[in-house]
TORDREN-951584 format. One record per residue (C-alpha): x, y, z; residue in three letters; residue number from 0. Coordinates in nm, 4 decimals, decimal comma. Example, Ala and Ser with C-alpha at 12.3 -4.5 7.8 and 13.67 -1.06 7.14 Angstrom:
// residues 2
{node {1,2300 -0,4500 0,7800} "ala" 0};
{node {1,3670 -0,1060 0,7140} "ser" 1};
***
This chain:
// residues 366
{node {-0,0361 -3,2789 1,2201} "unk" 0};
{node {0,2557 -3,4998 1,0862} "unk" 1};
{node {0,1510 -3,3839 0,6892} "unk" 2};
{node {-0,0801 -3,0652 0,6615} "unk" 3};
{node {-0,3236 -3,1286 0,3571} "unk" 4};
{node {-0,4322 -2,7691 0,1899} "unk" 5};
{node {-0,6762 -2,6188 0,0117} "unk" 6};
{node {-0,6199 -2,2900 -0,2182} "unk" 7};
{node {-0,9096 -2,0447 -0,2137} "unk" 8};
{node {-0,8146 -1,8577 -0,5536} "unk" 9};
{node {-0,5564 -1,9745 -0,8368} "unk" 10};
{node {-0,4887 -1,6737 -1,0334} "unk" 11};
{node {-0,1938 -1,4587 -1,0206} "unk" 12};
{node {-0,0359 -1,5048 -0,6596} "unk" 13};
{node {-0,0929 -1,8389 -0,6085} "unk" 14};
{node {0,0859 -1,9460 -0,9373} "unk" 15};
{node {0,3730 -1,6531 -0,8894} "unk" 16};
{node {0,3991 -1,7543 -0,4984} "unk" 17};
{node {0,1988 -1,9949 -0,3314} "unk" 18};
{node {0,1871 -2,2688 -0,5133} "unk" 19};
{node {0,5571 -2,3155 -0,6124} "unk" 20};
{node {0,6258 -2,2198 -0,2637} "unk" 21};
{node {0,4481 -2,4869 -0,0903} "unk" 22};
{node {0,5588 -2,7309 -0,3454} "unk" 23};
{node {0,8919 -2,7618 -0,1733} "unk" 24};
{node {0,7322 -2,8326 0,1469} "unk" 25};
{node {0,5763 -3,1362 0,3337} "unk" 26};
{node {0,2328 -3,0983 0,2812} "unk" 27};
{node {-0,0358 -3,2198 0,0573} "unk" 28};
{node {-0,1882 -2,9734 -0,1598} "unk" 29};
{node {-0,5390 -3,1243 -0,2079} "unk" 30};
{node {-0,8040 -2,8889 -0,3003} "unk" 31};
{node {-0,8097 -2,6025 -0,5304} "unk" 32};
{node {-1,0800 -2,3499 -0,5890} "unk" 33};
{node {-1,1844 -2,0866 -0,8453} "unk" 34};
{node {-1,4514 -1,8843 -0,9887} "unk" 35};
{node {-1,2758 -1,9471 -1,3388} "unk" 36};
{node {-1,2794 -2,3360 -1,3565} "unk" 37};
{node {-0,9676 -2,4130 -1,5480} "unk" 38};
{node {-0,7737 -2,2233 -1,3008} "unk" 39};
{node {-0,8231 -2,4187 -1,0864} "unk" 40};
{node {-0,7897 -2,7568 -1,2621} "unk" 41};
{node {-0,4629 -2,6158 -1,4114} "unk" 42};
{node {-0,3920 -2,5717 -1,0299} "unk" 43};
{node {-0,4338 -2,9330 -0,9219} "unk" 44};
{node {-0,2700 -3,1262 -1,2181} "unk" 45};
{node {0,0333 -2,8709 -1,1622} "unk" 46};
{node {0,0752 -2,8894 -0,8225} "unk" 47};
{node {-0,2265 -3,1479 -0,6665} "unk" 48};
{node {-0,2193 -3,4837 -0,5200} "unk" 49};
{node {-0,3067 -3,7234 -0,7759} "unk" 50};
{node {-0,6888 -3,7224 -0,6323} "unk" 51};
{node {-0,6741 -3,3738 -0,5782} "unk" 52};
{node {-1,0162 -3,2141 -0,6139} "unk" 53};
{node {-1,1432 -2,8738 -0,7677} "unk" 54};
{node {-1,3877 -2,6291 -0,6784} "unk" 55};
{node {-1,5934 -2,3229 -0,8232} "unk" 56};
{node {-1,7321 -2,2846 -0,4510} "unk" 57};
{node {-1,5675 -2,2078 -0,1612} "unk" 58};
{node {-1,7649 -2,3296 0,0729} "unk" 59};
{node {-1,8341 -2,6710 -0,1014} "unk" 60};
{node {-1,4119 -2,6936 -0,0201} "unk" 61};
{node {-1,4797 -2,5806 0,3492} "unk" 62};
{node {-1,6691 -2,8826 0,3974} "unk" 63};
{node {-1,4050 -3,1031 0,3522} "unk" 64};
{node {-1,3220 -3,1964 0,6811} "unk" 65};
{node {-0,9761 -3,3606 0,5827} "unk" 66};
{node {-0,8133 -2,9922 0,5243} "unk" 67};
{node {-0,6656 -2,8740 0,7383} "unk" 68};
{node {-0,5255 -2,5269 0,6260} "unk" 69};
{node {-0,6660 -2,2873 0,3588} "unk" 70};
{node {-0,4737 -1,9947 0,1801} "unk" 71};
{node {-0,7004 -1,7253 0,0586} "unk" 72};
{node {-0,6037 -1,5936 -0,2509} "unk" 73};
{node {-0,9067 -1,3891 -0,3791} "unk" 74};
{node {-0,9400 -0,9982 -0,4562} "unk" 75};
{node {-0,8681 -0,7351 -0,1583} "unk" 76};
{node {-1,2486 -0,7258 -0,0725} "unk" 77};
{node {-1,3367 -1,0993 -0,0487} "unk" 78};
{node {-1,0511 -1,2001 0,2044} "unk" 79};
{node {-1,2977 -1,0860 0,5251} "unk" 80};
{node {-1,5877 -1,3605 0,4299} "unk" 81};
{node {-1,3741 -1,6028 0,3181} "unk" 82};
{node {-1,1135 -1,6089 0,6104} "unk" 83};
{node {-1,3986 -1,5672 0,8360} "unk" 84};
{node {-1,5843 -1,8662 0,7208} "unk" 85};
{node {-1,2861 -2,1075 0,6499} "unk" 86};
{node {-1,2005 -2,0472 1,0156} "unk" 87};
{node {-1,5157 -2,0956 1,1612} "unk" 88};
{node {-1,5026 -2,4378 0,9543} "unk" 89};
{node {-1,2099 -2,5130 1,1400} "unk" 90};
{node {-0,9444 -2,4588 0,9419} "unk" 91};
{node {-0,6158 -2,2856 0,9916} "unk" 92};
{node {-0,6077 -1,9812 0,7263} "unk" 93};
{node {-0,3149 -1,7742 0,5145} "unk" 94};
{node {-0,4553 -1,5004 0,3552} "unk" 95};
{node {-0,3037 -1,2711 0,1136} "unk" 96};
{node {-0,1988 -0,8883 0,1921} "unk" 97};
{node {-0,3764 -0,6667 0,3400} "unk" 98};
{node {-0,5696 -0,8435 0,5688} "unk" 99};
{node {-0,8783 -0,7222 0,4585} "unk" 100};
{node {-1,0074 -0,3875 0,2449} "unk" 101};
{node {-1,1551 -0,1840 0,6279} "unk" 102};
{node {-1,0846 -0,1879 0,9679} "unk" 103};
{node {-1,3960 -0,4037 1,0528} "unk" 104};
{node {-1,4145 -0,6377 0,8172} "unk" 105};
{node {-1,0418 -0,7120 1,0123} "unk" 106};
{node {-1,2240 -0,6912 1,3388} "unk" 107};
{node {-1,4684 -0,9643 1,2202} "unk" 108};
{node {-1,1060 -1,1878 1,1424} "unk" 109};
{node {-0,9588 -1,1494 1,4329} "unk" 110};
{node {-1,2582 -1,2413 1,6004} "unk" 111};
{node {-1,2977 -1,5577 1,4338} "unk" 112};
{node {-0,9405 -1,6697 1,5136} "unk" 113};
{node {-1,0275 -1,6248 1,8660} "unk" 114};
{node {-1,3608 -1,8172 1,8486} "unk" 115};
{node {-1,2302 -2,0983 1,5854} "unk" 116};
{node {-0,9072 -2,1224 1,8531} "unk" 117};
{node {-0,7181 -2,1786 1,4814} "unk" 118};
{node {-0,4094 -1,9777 1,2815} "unk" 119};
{node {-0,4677 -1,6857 1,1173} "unk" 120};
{node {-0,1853 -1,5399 0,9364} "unk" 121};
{node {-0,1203 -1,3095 0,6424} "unk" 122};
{node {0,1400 -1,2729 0,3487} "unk" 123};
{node {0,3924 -1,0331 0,4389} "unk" 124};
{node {0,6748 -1,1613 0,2730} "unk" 125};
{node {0,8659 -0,8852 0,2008} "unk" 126};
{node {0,9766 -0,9157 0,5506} "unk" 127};
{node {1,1962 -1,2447 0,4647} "unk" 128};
{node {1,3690 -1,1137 0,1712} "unk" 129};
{node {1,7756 -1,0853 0,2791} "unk" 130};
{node {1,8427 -0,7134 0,2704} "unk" 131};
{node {1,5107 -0,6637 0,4958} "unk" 132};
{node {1,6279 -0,9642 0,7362} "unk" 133};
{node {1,9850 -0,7683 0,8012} "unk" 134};
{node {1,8281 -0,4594 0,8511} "unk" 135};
{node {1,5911 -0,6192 1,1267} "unk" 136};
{node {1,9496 -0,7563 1,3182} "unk" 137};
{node {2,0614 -0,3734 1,3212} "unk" 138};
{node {1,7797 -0,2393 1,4855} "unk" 139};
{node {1,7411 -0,5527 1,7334} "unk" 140};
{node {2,1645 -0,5140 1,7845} "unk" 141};
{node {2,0661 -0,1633 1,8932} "unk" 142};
{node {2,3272 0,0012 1,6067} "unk" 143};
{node {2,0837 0,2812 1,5073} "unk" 144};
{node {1,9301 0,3578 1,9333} "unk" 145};
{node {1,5988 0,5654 1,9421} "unk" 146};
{node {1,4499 0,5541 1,6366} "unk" 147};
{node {1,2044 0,8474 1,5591} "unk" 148};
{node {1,2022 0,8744 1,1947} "unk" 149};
{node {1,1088 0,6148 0,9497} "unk" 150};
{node {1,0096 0,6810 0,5534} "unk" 151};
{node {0,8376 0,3721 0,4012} "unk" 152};
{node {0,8247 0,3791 -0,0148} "unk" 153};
{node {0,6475 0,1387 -0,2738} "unk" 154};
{node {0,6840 0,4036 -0,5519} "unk" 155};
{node {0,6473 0,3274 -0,9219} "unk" 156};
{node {0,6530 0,5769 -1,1248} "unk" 157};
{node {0,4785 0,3814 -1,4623} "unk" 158};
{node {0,3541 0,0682 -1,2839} "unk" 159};
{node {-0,0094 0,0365 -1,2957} "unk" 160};
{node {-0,1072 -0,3886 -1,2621} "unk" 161};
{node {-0,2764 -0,4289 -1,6027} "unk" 162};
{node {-0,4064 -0,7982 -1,5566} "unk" 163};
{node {-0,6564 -0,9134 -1,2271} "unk" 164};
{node {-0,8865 -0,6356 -1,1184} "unk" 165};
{node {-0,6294 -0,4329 -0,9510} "unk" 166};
{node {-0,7925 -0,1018 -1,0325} "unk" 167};
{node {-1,1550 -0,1987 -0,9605} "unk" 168};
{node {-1,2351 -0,0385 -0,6368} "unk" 169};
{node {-1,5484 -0,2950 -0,5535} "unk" 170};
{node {-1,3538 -0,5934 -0,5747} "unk" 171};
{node {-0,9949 -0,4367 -0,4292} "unk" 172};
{node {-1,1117 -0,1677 -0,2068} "unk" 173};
{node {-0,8305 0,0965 -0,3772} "unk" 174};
{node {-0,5276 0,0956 -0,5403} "unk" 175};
{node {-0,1716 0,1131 -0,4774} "unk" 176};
{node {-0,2193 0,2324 -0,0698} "unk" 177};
{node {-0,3529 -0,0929 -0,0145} "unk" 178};
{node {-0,1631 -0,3169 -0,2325} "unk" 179};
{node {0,2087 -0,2494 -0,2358} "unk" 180};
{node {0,1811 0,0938 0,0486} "unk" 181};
{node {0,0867 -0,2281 0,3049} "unk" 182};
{node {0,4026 -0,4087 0,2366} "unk" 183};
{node {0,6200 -0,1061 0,2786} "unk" 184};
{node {0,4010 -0,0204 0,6009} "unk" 185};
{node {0,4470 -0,3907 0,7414} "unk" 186};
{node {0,8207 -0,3342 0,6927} "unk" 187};
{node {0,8633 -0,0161 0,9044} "unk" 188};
{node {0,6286 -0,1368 1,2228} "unk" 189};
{node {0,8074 -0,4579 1,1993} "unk" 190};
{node {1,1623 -0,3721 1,1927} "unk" 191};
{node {1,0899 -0,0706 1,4577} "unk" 192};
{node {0,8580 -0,3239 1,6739} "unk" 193};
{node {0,6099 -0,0526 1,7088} "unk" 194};
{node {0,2308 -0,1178 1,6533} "unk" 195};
{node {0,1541 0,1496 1,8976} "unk" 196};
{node {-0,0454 0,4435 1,6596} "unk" 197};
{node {-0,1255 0,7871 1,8111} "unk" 198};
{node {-0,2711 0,9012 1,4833} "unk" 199};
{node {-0,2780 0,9101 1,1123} "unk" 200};
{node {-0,3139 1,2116 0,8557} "unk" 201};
{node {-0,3199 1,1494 0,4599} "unk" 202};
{node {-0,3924 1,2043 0,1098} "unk" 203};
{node {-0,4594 0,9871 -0,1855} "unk" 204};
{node {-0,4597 1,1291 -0,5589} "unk" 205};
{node {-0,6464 1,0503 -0,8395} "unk" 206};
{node {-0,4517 1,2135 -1,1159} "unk" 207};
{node {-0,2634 1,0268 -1,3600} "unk" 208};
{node {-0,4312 0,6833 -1,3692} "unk" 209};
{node {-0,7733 0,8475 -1,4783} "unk" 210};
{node {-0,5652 1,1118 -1,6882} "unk" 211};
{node {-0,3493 0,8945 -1,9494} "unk" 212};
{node {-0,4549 0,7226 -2,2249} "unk" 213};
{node {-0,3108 0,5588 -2,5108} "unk" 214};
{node {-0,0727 0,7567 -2,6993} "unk" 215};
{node {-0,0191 0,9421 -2,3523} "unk" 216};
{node {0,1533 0,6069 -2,2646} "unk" 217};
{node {0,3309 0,5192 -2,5814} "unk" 218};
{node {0,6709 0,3743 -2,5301} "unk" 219};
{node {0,6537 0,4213 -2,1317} "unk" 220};
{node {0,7634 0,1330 -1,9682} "unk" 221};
{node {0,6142 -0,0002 -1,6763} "unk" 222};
{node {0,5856 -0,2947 -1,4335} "unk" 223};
{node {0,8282 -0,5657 -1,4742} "unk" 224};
{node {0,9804 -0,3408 -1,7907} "unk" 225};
{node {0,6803 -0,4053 -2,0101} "unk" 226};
{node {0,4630 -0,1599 -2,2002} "unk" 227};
{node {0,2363 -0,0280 -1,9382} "unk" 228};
{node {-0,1143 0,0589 -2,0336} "unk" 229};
{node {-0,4178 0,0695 -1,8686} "unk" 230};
{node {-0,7585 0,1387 -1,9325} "unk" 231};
{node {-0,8069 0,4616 -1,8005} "unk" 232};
{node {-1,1736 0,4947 -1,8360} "unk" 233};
{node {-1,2073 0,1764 -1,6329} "unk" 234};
{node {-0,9121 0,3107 -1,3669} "unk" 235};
{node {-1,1327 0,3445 -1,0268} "unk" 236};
{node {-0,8873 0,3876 -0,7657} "unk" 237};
{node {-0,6033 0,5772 -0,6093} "unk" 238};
{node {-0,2545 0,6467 -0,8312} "unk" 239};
{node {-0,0735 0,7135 -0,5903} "unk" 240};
{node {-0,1389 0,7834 -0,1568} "unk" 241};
{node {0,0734 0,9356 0,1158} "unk" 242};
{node {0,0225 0,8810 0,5281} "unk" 243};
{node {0,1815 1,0672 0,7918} "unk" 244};
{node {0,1396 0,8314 1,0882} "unk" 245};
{node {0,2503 0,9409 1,4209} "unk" 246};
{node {0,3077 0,6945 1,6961} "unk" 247};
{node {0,2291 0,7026 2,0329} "unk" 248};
{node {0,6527 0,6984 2,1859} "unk" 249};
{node {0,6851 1,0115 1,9224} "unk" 250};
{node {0,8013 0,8121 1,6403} "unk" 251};
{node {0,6864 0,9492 1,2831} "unk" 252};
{node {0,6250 0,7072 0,9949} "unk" 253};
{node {0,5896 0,9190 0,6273} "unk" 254};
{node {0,4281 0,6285 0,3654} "unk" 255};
{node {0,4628 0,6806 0,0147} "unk" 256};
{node {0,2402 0,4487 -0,2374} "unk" 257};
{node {0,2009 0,4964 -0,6133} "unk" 258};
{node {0,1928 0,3478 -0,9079} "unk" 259};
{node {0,1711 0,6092 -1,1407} "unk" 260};
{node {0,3633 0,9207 -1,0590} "unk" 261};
{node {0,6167 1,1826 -1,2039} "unk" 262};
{node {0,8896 1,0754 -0,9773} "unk" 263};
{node {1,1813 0,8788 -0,9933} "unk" 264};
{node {1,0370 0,5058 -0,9036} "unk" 265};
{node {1,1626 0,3593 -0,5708} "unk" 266};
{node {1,0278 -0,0084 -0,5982} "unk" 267};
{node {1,0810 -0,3166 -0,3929} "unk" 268};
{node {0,9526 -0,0889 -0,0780} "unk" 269};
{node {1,3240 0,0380 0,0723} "unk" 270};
{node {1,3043 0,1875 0,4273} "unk" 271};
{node {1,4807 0,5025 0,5616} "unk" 272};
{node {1,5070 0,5061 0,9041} "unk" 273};
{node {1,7129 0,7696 1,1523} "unk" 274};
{node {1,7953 0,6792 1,5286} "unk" 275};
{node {1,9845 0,8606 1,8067} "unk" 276};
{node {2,2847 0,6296 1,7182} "unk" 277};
{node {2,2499 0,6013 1,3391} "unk" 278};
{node {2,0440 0,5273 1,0282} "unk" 279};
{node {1,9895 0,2721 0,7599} "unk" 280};
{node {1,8204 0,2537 0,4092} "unk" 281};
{node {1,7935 -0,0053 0,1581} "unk" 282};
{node {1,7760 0,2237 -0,1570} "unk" 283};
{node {2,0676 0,0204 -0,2762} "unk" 284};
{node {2,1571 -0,2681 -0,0497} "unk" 285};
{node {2,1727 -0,1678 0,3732} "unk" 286};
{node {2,3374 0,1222 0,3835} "unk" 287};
{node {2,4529 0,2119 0,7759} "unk" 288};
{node {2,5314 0,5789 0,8572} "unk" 289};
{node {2,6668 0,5565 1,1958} "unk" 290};
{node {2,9564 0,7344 1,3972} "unk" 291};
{node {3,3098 0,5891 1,3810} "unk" 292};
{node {3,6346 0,6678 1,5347} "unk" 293};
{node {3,4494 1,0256 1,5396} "unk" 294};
{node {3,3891 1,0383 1,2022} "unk" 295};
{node {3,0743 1,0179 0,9781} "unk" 296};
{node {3,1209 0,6740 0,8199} "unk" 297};
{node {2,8643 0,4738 0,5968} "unk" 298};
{node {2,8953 0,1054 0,5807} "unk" 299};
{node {2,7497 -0,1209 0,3520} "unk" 300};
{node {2,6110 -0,4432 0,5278} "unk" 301};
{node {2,6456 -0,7823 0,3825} "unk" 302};
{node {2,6078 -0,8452 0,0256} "unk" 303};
{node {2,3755 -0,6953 -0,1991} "unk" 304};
{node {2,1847 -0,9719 -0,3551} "unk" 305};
{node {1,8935 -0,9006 -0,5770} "unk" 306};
{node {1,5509 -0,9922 -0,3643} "unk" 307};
{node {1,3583 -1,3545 -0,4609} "unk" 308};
{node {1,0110 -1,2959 -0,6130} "unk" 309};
{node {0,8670 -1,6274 -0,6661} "unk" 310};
{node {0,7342 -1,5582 -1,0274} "unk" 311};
{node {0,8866 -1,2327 -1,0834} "unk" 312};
{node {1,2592 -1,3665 -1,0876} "unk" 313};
{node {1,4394 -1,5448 -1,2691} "unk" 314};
{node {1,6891 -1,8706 -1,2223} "unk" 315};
{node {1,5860 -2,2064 -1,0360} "unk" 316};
{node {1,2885 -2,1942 -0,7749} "unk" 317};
{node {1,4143 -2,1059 -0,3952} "unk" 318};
{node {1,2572 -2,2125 -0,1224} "unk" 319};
{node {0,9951 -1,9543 0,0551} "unk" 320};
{node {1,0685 -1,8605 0,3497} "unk" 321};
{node {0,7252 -1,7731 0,4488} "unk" 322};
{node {0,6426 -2,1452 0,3088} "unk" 323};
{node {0,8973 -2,2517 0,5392} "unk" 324};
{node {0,7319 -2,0612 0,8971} "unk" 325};
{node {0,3935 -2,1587 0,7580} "unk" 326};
{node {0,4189 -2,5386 0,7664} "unk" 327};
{node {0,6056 -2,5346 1,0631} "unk" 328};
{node {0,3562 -2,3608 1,2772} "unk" 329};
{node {0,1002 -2,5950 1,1304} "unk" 330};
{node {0,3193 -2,9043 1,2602} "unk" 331};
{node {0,3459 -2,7552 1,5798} "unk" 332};
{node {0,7027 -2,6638 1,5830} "unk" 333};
{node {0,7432 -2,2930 1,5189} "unk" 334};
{node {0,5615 -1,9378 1,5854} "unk" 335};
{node {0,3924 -1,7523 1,2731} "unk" 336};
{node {0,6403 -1,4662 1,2284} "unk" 337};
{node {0,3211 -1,2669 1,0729} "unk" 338};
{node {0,0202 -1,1990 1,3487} "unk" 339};
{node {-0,3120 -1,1282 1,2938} "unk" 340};
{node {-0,2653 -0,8547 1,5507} "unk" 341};
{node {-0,0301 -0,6851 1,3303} "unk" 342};
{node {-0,1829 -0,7264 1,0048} "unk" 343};
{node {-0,4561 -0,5707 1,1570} "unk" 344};
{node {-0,2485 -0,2567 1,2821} "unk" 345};
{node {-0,1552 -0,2583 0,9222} "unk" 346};
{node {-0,5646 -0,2686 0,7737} "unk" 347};
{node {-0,6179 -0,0175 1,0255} "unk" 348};
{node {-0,3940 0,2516 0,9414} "unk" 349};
{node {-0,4023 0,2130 0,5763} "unk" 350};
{node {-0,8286 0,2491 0,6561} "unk" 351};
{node {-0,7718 0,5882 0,8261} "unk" 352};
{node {-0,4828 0,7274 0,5629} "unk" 353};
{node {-0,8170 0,6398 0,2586} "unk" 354};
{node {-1,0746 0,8154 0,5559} "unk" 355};
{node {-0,8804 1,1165 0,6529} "unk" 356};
{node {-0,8507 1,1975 0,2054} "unk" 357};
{node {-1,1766 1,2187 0,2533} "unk" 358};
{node {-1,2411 1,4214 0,5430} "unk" 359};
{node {-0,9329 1,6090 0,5439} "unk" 360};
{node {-0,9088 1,5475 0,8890} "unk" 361};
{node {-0,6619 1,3825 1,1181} "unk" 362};
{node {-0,7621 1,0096 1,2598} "unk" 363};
{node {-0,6880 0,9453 1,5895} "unk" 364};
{node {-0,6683 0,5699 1,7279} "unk" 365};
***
């Protein structure tokens, strides 16, 4: 397709902070815009539409549009299954938002449809593109840290609890922070490791302090994006905070940390640890390489530390996304997605068995 024309499935937070300002800057036509919430969506088109861009309160009234050609599904944790599933059997190519989907069959039922529809399926990883995550992908691939067989991946925040959407309502999101920032940090360590291979997983999920302060608990605590943070905590369904020991099947160990409300130092933007038979990196603070020079114990810091992009969350002129970027040029037929449905499912999966074995107390074995 010379011009891809798209259709947005949900115009609420991440399509105003991401998607749409990201495909903006792109060669495509963005000609359809849904919503349960009406003016969302009209807000949507006049922004960002074609000038006979047309809005929707039904999904599947846009579906029918035979014109579109890709969809991006921006809805709630728990919706992206039926949605994905029934813009690709529609024909349509489909981005969906992280995760994938809220359980292990409902990602089953995605991939499944890709196969059938013979369309894309991709989903929104993007933390994988930002430049301190793209150097530390050349080390490992230049072979600077060897074997690697220990990997910590960490979304903590210690006050950051999303008080707008329906973040902590379990129906519509299927749990809390595990699933919505403990995916991004897990997508970074089986992509920069290349290992989607899982033996098992054992974990733990808490629910402590997002059910236990209120009000004046929170008083002058800051939280997400250095606002006041408080949250309803009579309404507070899901997890604070989750933990996953995941052992792969070469040996590897993965240890996931997710929270957004804990008593511990906060550790956001997801840094990696990982340790090799050669060396180790982080990206606590920019990509740190411990390695083995002249004979000595040397740490060098790799490239320069620039502050990672957020369409929405940062500041200064709009940048161009690079997941934008790989998305329009698969759709043209001149590029690979960097994000597969195969490992967005690994992803789903894991995350599934780290909710199921907090519940069992048992390990789950793939």
């Amino acid at each position: 397709m010379s011009k891809p024309r798209i259709g947005f499935i949900g115009c609420g937070g991440i399509a105003n902070q991401k998607h749409f300002p990201g495909m903006k800057q792109e060669d495509v036509d963005m000609v359809a815009f849904c919503d349960i919430i009406k003016d969302r969506a009209e807000k949507g088109a006049k922004e960002y539409g074609t000038s006979d861009a047309k809005v929707y309160t039904d999904y599947r009234e846009l579906l029918k549009d035979g014109s579109i050609d890709a969809v991006h599904v921006l809805t709630p944790n728990v919706s992206h299954c039926e949605i994905s599933v029934a813009a690709l059997n529609a024909g349509k190519h489909v981005l969906c938002e992280k995760p994938m989907a809220a359980t292990t069959a409902d990602a089953e039922k995605m991939v499944e449809a890709r196969d059938k529809s013979g369309k894309m399926l991709t989903i929104g990883y993007q933390y994988r593109h930002n430049h301190d995550n793209q150097i530390v992908k050349k080390i490992v691939d230049d072979g600077w840290l060897g074997d690697i067989y220990y990997v910590e991946a960490i979304y903590l925040r210690r006050r950051g609890v999303p008080t707008w959407g329906v973040f902590a309502d379990k129906a519509q999101q299927g749990g809390g922070p595990l699933i919505d920032i403990g995916t991004h940090a897990l997508d970074l360590a089986l992509h920069f490791t290349g290992n989607y291979e899982v033996d098992y997983v054992v974990g733990t999920s808490f629910e402590k302090l997002g059910r236990l302060l209120k009000g004046a608990d929170m008083q002058g605590q800051t939280g997400f994006r250095g606002t006041p943070n408080v949250w309803n905590a009579d309404t507070y369904e899901v997890e604070d905070s989750a933990f996953g020991h995941i052992k792969m099947k070469n040996g590897m160990v993965i240890n996931l940390k997710a929270s957004w409300a804990i008593n511990m130092v906060g550790q956001g933007m997801s840094p990696t640890i990982m340790a090799g038979t050669k060396g180790g990196v982080d990206t606590l603070d920019g990509v740190r390489l411990n390695h083995i020079v002249a004979g000595q114990q040397s740490i060098t810091m790799v490239g320069e530390k620039l502050p990672p992009f957020i369409p929405g969350f940062s500041s200064g002129p709009p940048q161009p996304s690079i997941e934008a970027q790989i998305w329009v040029k698969a759709l043209k037929g001149e590029g690979k997605l960097a994000v597969t449905a195969e490992h967005a499912f690994t992803i789903t999966k894991v995350l599934d068995s780290i909710y199921q074995s907090s519940n069992t107390g048992k390990a789950v074995h793939f």
